[in-house]
N, C-alpha and C positions, 0 to 999 in steps of 0.2 A: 787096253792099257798100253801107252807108249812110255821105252826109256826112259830113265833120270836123267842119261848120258847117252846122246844122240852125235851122228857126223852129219852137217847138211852143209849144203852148195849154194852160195849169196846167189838170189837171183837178181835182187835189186839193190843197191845201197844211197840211192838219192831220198833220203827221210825226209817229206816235206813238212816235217816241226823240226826238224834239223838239230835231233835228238841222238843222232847218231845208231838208230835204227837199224834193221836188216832185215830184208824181205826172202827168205829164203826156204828150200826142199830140201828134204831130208834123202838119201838113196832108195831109201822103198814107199816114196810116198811121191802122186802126183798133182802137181798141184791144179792142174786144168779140169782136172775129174772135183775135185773139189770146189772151185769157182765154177766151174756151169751148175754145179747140182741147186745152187742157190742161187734163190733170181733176186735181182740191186747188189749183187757181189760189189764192194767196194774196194780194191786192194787200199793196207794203211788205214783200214777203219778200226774203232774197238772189235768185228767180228772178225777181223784178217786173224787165220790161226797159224798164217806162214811170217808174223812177224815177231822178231827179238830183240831185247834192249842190249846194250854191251853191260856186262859183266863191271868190268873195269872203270875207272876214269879215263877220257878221253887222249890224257896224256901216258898213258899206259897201254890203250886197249886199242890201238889203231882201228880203223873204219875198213874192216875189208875189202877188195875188190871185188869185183862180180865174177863170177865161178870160181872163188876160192872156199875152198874147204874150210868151216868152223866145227867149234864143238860146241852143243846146242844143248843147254841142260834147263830141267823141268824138275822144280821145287815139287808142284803139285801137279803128275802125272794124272791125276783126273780130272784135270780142266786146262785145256792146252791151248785159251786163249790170256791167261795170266800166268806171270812169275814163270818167263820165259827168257833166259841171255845164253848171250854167245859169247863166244872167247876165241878171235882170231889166229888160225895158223894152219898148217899144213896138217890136216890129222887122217889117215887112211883106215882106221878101223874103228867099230861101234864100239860100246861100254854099256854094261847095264847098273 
């Protein structure tokens, strides 16, 4: 079971539906162990579990930079390929 309220590090932020998107790791999670474990790994596919929608409207929720720190929150911590956003900013410590 992972977090409600997670800190993760943008790793990617070019969304090709240009949805404003975020491809990102959490601190205790890696994400290369997790793509090789699956063969046709797609990043940005419906299986990608390292991606997050913003939270916000676009005019509120600025589009992170890549290695910036968000806060990653999980409606439904038992499926952590849906109902997945972030919320842009500098944040240094986890929440549960």
């Amino acid at each position: 079971m992972s977090n409600i309220i997670d800190i993760g590090i943008v790793r990617d932020n070019i969304d090709p539906l240009g949805f404003g998107r975020i491809r990102y790791s959490t601190y205790n999670e890696l994400t290369g162990e997790v793509e090789r474990a699956k063969e046709n790994y797609e990043p940005w596919s419906r299986d990608d579990k390292f991606v997050a929608q913003p939270l916000l409207p676009p005019t509120i929720n600025p589009i992170p930079e890549e290695k910036q720190s968000v806060m990653i929150l999980r409606f439904d911590t038992n499926k952590d390929r849906t109902n997945v956003f972030y919320i842009p900013g500098p944040f240094t410590t986890t929440h549960d």
